[in-house]
SEMI-639512 format. One record per residue: residue number from 1; residue in three letters; x, y, z of N, C-alpha, C in turn. Coordinates in steps of 0.1 Angstrom, whole numbers, m for minus. Layout:
NUM,ALA,X,Y,Z,X,Y,Z,X,Y,Z
...
//
This chain:
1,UNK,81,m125,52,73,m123,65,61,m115,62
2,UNK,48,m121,65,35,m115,63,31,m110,77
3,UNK,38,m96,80,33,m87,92,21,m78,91
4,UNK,8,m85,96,m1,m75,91,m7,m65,103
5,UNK,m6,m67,117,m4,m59,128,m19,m52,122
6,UNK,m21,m36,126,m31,m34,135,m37,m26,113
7,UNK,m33,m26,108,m41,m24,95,m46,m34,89
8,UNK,m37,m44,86,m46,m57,84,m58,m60,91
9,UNK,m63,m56,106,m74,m61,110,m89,m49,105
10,UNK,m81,m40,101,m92,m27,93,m95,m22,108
11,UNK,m90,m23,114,m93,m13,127,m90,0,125
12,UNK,m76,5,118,m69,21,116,m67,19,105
13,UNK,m73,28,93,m65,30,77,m56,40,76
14,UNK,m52,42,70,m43,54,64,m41,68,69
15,UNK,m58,72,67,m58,82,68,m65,85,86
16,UNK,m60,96,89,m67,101,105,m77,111,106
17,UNK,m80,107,117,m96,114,115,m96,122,127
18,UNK,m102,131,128,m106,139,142,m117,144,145
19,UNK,m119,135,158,m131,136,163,m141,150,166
20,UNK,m134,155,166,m140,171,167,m144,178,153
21,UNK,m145,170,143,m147,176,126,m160,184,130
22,UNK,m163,191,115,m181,197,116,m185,187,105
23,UNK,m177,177,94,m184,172,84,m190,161,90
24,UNK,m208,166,88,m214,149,87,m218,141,77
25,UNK,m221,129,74,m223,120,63,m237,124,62
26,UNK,m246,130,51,m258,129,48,m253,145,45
27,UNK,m248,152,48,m248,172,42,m249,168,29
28,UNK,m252,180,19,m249,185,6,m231,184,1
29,UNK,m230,180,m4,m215,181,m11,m211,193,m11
30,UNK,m197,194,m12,m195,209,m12,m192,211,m26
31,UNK,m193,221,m34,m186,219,m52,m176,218,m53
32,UNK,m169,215,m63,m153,211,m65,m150,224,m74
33,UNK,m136,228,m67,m131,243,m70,m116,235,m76
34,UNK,m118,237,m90,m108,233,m95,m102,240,m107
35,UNK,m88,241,m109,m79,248,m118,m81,241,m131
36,UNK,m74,229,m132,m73,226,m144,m76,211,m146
37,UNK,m82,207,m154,m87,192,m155,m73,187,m161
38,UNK,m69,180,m160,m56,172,m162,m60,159,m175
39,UNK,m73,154,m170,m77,138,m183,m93,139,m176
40,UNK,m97,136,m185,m109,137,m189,m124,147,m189
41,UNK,m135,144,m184,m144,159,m189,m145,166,m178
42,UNK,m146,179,m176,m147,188,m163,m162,179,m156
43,UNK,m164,176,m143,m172,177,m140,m180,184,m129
44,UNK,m191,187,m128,m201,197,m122,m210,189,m112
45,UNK,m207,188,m101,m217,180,m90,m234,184,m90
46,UNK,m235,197,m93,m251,200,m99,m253,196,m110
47,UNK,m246,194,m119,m251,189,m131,m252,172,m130
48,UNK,m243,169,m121,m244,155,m119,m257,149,m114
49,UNK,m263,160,m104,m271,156,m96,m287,146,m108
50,UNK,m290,134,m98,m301,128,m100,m295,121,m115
51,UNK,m283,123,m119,m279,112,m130,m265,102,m127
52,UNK,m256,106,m115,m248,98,m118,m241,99,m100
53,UNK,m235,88,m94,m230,88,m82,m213,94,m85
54,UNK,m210,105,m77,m195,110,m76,m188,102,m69
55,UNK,m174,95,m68,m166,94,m63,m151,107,m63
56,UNK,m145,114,m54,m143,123,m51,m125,119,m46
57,UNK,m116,117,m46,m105,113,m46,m93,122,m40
58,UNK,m91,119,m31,m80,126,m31,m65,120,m27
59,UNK,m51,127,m36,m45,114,m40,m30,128,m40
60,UNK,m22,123,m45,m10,130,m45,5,119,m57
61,UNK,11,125,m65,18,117,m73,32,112,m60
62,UNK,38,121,m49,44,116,m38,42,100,m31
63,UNK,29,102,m29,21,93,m22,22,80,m27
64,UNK,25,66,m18,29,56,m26,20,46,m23
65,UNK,8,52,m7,m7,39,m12,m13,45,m26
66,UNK,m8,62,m27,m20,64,m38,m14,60,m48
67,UNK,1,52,m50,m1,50,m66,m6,32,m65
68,UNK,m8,28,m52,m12,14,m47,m29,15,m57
69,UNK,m34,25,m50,m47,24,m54,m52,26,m67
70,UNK,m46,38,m72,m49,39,m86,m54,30,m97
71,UNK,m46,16,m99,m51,7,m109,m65,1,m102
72,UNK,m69,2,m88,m80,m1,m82,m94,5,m85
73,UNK,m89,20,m83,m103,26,m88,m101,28,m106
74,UNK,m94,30,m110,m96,30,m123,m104,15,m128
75,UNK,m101,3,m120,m112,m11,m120,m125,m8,m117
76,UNK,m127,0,m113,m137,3,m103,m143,14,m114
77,UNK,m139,25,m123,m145,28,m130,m152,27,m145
78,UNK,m144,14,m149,m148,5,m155,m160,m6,m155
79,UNK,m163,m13,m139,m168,m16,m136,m185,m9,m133
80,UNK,m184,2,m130,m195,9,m127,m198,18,m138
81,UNK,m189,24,m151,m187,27,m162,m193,42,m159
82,UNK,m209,44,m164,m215,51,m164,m222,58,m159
83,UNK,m228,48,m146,m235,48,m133,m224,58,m122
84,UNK,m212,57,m120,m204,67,m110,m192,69,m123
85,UNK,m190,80,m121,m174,93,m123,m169,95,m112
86,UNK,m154,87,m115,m145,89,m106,m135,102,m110
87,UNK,m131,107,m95,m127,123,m99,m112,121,m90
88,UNK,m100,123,m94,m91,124,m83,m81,135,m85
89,UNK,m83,140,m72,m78,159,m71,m63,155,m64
90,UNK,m57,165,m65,m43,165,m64,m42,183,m63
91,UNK,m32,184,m53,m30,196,m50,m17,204,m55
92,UNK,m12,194,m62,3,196,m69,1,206,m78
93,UNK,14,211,m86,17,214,m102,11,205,m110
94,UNK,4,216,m125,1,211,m131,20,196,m141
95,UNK,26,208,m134,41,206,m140,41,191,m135
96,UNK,37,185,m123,43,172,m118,32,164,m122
97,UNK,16,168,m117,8,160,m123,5,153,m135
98,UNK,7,163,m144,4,161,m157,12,145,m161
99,UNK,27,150,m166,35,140,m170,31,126,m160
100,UNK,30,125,m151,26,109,m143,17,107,m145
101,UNK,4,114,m150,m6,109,m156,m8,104,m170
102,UNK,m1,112,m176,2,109,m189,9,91,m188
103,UNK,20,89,m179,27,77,m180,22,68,m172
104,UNK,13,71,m162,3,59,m162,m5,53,m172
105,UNK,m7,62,m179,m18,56,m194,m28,53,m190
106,UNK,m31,38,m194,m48,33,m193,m48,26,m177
107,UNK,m35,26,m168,m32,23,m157,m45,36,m148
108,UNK,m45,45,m153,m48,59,m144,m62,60,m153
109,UNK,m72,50,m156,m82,58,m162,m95,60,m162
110,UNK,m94,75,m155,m106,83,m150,m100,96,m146
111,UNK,m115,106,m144,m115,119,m147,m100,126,m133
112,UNK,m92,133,m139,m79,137,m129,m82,154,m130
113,UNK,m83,157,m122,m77,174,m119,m69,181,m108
114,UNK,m72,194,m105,m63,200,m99,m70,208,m90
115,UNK,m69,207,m80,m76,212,m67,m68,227,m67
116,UNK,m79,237,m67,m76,252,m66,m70,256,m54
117,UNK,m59,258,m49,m58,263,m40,m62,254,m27
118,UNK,m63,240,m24,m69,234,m17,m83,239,m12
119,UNK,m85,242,m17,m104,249,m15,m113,239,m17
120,UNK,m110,229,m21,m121,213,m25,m119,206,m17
121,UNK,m101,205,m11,m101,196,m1,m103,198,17
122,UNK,m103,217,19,m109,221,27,m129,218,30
123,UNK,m129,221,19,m146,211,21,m149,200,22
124,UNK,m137,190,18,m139,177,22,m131,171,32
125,UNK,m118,169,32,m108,166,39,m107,173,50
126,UNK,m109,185,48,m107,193,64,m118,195,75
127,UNK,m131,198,65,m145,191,73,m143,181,77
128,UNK,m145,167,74,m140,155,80,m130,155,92
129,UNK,m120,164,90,m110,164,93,m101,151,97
130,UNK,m99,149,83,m91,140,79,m79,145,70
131,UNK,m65,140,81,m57,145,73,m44,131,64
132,UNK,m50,119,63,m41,113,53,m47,109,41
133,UNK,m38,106,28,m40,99,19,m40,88,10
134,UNK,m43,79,m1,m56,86,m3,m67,84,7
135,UNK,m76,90,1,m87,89,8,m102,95,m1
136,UNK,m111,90,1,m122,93,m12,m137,93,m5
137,UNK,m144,105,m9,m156,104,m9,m167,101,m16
138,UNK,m179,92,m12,m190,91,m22,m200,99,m21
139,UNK,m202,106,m27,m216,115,m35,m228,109,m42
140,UNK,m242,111,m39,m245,100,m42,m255,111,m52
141,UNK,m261,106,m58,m275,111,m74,m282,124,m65
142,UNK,m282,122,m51,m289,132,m46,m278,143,m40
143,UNK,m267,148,m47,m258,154,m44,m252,155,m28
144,UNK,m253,143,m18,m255,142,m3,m243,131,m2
145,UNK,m229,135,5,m218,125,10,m221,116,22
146,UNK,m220,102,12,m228,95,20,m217,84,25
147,UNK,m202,90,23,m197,78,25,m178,81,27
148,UNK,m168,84,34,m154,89,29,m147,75,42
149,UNK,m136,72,33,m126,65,35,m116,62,30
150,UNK,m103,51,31,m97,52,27,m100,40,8
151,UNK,m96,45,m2,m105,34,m14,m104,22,m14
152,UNK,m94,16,m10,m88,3,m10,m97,m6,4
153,UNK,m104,3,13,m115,m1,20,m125,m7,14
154,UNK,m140,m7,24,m152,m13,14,m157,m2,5
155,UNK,m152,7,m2,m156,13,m10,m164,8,m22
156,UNK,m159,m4,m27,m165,m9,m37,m178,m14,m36
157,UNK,m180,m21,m22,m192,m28,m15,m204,m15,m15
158,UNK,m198,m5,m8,m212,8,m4,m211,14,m18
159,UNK,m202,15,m33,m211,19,m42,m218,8,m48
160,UNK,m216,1,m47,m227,m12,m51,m242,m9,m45
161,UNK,m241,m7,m33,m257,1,m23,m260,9,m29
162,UNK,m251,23,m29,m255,35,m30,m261,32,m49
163,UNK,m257,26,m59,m259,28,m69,m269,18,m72
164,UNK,m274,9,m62,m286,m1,m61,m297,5,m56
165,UNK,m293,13,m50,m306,26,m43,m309,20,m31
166,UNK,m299,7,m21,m300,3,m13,m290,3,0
167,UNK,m278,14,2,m276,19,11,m282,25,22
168,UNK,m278,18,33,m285,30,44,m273,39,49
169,UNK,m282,49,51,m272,62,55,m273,60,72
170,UNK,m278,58,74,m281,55,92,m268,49,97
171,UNK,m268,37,88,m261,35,96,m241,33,91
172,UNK,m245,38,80,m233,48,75,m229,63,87
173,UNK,m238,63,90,m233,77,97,m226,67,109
174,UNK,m236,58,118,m231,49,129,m216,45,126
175,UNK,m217,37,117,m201,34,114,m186,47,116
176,UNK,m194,57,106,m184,64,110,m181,71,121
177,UNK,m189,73,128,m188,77,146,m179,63,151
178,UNK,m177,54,143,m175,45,155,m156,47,146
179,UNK,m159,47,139,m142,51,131,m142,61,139
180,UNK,m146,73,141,m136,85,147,m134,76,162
181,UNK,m142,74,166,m138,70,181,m130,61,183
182,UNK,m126,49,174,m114,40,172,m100,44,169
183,UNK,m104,54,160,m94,64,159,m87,71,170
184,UNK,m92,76,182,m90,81,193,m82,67,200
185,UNK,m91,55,201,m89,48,208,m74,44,205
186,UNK,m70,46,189,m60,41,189,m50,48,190
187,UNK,m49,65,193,m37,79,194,m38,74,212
188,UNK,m47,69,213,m45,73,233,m37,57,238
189,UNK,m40,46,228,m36,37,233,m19,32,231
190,UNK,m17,40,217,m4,38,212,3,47,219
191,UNK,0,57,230,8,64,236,6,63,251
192,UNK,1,52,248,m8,47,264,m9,60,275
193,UNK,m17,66,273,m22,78,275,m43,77,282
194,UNK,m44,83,294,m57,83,295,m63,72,300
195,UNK,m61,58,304,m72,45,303,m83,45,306
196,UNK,m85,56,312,m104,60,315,m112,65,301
197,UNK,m104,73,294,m104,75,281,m111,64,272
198,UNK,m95,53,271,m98,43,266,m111,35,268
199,UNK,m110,36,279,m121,23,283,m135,27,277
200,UNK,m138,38,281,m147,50,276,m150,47,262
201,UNK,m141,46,255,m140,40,240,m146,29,234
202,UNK,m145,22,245,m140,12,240,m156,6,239
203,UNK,m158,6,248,m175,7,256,m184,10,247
204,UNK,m182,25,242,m192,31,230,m186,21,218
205,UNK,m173,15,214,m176,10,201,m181,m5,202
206,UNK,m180,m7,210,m186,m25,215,m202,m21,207
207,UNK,m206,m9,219,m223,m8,217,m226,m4,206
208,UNK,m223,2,196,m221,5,181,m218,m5,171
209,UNK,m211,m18,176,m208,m28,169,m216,m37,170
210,UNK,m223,m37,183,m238,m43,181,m251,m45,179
211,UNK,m248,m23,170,m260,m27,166,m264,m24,152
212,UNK,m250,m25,145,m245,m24,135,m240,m35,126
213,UNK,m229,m43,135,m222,m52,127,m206,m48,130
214,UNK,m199,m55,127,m185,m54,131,m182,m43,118
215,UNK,m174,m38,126,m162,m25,115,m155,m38,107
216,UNK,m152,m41,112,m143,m52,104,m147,m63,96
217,UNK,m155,m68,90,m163,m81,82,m159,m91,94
218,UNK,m164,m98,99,m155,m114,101,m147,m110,114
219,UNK,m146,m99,119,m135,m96,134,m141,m84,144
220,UNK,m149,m87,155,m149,m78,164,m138,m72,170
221,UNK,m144,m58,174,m137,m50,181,m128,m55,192
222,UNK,m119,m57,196,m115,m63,205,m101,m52,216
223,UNK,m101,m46,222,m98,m32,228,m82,m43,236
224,UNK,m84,m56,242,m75,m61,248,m60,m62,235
225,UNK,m74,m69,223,m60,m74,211,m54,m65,203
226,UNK,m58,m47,206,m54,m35,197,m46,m31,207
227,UNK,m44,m37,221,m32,m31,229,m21,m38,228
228,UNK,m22,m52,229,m11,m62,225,m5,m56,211
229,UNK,m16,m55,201,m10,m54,189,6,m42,189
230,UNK,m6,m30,197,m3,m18,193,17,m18,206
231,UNK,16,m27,217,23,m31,220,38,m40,212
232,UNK,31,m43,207,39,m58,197,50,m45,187
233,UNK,36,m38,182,47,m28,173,57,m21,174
234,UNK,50,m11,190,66,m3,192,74,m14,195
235,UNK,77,m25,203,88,m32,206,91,m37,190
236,UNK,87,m37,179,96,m45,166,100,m29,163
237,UNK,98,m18,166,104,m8,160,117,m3,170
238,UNK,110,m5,183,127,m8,189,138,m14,186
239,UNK,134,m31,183,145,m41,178,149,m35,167
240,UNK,139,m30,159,153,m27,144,159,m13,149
241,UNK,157,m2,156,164,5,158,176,4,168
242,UNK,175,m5,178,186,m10,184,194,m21,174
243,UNK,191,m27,168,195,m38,158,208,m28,149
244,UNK,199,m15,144,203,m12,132,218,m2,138
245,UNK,218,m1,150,228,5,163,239,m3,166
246,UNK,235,m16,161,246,m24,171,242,m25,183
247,UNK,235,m26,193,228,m34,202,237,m46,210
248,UNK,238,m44,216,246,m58,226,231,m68,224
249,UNK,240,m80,224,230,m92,225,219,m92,234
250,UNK,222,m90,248,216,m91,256,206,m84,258
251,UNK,204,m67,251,189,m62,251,183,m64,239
252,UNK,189,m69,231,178,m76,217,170,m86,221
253,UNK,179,m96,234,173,m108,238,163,m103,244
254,UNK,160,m93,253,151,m89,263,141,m82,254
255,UNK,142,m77,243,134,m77,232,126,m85,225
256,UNK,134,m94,222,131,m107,214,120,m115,218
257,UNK,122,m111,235,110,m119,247,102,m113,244
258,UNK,99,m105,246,88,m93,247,76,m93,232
259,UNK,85,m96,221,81,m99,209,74,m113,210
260,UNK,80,m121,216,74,m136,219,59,m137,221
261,UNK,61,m126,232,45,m126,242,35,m116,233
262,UNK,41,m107,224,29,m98,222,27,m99,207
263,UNK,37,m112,203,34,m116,183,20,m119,182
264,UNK,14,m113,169,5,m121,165,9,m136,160
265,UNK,0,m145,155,5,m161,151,13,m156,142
266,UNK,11,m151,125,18,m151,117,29,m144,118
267,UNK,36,m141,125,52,m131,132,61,m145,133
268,UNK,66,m143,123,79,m150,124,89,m149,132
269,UNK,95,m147,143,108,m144,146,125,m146,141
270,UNK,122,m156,137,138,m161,132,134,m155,118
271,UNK,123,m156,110,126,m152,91,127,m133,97
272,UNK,122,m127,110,121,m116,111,137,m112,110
273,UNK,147,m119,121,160,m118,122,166,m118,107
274,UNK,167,m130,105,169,m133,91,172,m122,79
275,UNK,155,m112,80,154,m105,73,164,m90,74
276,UNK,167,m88,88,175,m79,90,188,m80,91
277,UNK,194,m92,91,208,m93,90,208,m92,74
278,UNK,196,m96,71,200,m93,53,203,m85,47
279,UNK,192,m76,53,194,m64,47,205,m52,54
280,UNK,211,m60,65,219,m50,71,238,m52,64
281,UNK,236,m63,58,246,m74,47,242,m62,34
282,UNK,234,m69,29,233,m61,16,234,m42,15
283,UNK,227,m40,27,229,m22,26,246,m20,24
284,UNK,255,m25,33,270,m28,33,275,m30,17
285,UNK,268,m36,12,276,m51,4,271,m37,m13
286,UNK,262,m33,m10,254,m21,m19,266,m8,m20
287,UNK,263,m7,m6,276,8,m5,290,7,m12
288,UNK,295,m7,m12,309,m11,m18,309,m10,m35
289,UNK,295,m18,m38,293,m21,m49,288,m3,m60
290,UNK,283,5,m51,284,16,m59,294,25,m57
291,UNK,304,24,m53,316,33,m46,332,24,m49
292,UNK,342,26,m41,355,18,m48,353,11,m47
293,UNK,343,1,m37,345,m16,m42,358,m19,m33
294,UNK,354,m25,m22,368,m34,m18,365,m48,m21
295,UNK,370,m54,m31,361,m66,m36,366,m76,m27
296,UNK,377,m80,m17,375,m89,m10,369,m90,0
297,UNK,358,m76,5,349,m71,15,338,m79,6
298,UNK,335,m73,m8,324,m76,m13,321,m88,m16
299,UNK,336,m100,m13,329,m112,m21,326,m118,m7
300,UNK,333,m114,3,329,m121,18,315,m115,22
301,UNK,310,m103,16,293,m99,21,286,m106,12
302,UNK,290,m112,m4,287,m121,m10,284,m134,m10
303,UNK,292,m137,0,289,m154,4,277,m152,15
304,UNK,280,m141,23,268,m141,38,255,m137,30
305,UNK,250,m132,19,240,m126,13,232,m137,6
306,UNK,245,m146,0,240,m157,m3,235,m167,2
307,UNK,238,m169,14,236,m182,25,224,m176,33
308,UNK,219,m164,28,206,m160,37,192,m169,31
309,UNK,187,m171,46,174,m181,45,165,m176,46
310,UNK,163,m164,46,148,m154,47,139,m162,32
311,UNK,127,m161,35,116,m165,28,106,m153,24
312,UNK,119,m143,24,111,m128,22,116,m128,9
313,UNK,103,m134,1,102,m129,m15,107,m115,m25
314,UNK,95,m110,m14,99,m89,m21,113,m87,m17
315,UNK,119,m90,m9,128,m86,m3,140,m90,m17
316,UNK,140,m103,m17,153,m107,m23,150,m105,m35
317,UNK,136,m102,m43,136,m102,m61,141,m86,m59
318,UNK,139,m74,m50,141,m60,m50,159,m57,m48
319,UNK,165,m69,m43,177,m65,m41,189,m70,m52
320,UNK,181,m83,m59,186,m92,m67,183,m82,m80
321,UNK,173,m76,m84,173,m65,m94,177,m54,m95
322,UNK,182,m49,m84,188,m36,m83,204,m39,m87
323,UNK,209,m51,m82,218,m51,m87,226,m55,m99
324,UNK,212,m60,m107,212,m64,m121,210,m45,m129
325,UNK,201,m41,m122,197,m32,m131,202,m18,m131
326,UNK,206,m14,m119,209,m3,m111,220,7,m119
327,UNK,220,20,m124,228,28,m130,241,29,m121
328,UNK,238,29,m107,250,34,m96,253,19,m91
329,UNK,251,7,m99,264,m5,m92,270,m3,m106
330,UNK,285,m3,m97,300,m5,m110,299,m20,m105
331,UNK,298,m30,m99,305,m39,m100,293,m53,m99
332,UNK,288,m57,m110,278,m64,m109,279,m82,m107
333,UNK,277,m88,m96,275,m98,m93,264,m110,m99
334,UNK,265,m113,m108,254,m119,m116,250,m133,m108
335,UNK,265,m138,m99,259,m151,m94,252,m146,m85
336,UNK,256,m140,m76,247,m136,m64,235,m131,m69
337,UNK,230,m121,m79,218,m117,m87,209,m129,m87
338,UNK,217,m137,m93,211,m151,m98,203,m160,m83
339,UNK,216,m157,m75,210,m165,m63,198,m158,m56
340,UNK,199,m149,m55,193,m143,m51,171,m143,m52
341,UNK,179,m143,m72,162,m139,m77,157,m152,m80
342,UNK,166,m163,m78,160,m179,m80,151,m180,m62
343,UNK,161,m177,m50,155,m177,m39,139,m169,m36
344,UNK,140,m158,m44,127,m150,m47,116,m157,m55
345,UNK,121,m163,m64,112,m170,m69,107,m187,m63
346,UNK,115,m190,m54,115,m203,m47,106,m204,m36
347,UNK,110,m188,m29,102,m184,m20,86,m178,m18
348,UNK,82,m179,m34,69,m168,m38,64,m184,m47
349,UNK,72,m197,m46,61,m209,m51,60,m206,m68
350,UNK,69,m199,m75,71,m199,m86,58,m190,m89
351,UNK,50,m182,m84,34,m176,m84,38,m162,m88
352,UNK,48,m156,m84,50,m140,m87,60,m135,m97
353,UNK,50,m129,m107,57,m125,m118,66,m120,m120
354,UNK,67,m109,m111,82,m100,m110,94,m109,m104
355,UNK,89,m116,m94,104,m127,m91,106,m135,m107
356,UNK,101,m139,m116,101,m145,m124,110,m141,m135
357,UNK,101,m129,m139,112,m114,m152,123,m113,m143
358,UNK,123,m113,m129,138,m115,m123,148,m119,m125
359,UNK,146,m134,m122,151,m147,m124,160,m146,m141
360,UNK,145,m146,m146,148,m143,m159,161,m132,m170
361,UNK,164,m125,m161,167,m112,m166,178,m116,m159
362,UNK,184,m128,m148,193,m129,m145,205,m138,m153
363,UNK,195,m149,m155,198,m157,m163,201,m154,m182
364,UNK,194,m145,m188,198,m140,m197,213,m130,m193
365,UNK,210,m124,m185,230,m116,m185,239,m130,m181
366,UNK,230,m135,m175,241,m148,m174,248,m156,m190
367,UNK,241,m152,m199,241,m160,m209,237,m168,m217
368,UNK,223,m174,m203,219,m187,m204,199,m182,m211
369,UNK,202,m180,m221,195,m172,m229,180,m182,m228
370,UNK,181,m197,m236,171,m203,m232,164,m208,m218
371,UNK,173,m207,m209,169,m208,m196,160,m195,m194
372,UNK,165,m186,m195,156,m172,m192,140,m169,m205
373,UNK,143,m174,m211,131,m177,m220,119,m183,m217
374,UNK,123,m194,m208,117,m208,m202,111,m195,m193
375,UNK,117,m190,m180,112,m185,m172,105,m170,m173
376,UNK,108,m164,m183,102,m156,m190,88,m155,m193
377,UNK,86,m162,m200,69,m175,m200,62,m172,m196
378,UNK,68,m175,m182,65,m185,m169,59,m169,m164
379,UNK,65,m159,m164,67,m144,m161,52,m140,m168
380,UNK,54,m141,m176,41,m135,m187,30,m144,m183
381,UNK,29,m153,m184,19,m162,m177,15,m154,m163
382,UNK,19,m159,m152,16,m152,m143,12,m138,m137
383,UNK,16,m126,m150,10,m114,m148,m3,m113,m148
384,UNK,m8,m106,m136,m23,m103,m138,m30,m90,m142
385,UNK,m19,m80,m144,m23,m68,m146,m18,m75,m159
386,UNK,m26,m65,m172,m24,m69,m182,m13,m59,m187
387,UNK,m13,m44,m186,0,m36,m189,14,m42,m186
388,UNK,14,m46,m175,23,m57,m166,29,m69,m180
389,UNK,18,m71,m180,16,m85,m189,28,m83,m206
390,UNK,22,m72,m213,25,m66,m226,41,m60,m222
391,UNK,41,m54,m209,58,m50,m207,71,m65,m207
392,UNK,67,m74,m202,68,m82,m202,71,m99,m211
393,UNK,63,m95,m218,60,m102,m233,70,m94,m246
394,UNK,74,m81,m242,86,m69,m246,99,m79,m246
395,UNK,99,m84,m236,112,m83,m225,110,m99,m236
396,UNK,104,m108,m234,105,m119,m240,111,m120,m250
397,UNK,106,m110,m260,104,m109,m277,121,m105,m280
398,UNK,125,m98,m272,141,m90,m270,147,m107,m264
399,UNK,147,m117,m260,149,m126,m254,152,m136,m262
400,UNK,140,m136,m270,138,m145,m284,149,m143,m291
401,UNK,147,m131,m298,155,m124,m309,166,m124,m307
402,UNK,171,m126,m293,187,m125,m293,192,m141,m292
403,UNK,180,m151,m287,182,m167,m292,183,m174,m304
404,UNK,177,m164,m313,181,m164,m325,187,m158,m338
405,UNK,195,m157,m329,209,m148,m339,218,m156,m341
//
């Protein structure tokens, strides 16, 4: 199920903003007040100045968009090489930082340090007044922040400007007035709170978007479709909370409606159900399987686990390897493993590599040594990270070698 609701439209990222900050886009940078450089050269934003564009990072090893983004800007520092230094602060122990940096490797590579006492992120993050992560600012040759968002945004697009010496800051500043105020638009609307407010909102970002360009590439503002959305969502967070309760039929149904009318097109309903009886099976079928095990409970959640029609890929390669791999299952099901991460792989069009080393790794404890070879390949082939790729090609070689004993 591809639920992309109100982030997929780039309307609200990650991180929150508040309207009432003092940080504007065009000030002086503030300097970076830092403890200890963790990987690579200390850097100095005056010394930078008039030689190289900053990227400014802020990130946390907790944080699981920031380990999302990480292999992105480390692309991105490759890409731009020389022309920008990317910098990503973290407010942790050197104790926690270090070692995750270290085991990201060439996954993590660009300049990492240690934010003093949050003193760097109070000049950036708390100016802005922005409090999620990650989130990154651009610094441009003229030591002047010309740019903070979330990275995985158009980041890449505005250092392209900024390092082409064809950015406008005008209407970078415009944009971002019109993020804080969407931002509002969307705490007042998700709490349906205010509609004079709203409307108020809504108004200034239309007139902002006209004379700008859409926040979104390709999708106007649209104030009707962020209430439906924002509508759509609490009621799917009802259903699985009532779902996950035991719920009598009859107010899931009255849910179910309600979901009807305020789905986007891609909202599956039945693969949505689907997905939760699955996982409400497996969480069950999990608890047996790392504890005494009533195995005629487990082979009866085994047959229902198996006969699940969900077309949710991540879903079933994550459950089908846990139970291949997992230190805390005593009692390992390899056919269901098997069923499971072939379904993963059936359901992902044979395209996704991890359903594949899946499959793979099912089929070898199965026995079926050249079968898992075949798809193994197939695994290595399809990786597009290349670290990915080399772990992977590991797993083969160990595959091989035991086909030929």
């Amino acid at each position: 199920m591809k639920l992309k609701l109100i982030a997929t439209l780039g309307l609200v990222g990650a991180s929150l903003f508040n309207a009432a900050a003092a940080g504007k886009l065009g000030q002086d940078a503030p300097p970076l007040k830092v403890t200890t450089w963790i990987k690579g050269k200390p850097i100095d934003l005056a010394a930078a100045k008039g030689k190289q564009v900053v990227v400014v990072e802020f990130w946390a090893t907790w944080c699981g968009p920031c380990r999302t983004s990480i292999p992105h800007l480390t692309e991105l520092q490759k890409k731009f090489k020389d022309q920008v230094v990317f910098i990503g602060l973290s407010d942790e122990t050197e104790a926690k930082v270090k070692p995750f940096v270290e085991n990201m490797g060439n996954k993590m590579d660009y300049v990492v340090a240690l934010d003093d006492q949050r003193k760097t992120s109070a000049g950036y993050m708390g100016a802005f007044g922005v409090n999620g992560i990650p989130h990154a600012f651009i610094v441009d040759k003229a030591g002047k922040l010309v740019w903070h968002g979330h990275p995985m945004s158009d980041m890449e697009a505005v250092l392209e400007q900024v390092v082409g010496g064809n950015y406008n800051l005008a209407q970078g500043q415009k944009r971002d007035e019109a993020r804080q105020k969407l931002e509002e638009f969307f705490k007042l609307a998700s709490t349906d709170k205010n509609p004079e407010r709203q409307d108020e909102l809504a108004r200034e970002i239309m007139a902002i978007e006209s004379e700008i360009g859409s926040l979104n590439p390709g999708r106007k503002f649209d104030p009707a479709e962020i209430r439906k959305l924002i509508k759509f969502q609490n009621t799917l967070r009802q259903y699985q909370e009532l779902y996950a309760a035991g719920a009598d039929v009859a107010k899931l149904a009255s849910l179910e409606q309600d979901l009807r009318n305020t789905a986007p097109t891609e909202f599956d309903l039945v693969e949505f159900k689907d997905s939760l009886a699955l996982t409400r099976a497996y969480a069950e079928y999990l608890k047996l399987a790392t504890g005494s095990g009533d195995k005629a409970k487990m082979a009866e959640l085994a047959k229902t686990i198996g006969e699940t029609t969900t077309k949710n890929a991540t879903l079933l390669n994550e459950f089908a390897w846990t139970i291949l791999t997992s230190e805390a299952v005593k009692y390992r099901d390899l056919e269901l493993a098997t069923k499971l991460a072939k379904a993963s792989v059936d359901a992902s069009e044979g395209k996704e590599a991890a359903a594949l080393d899946t499959y793979a790794r099912a089929l070898f404890d199965s026995g079926k040594t050249a079968e898992a070879i075949t798809y193994q390949k197939k695994a290595v082939a399809g990786a597009a990270d290349e670290d990915l790729r080399k772990e992977l090609q590991e797993t083969l070689k160990r595959y091989e070698a035991k086909a030929s004993q």
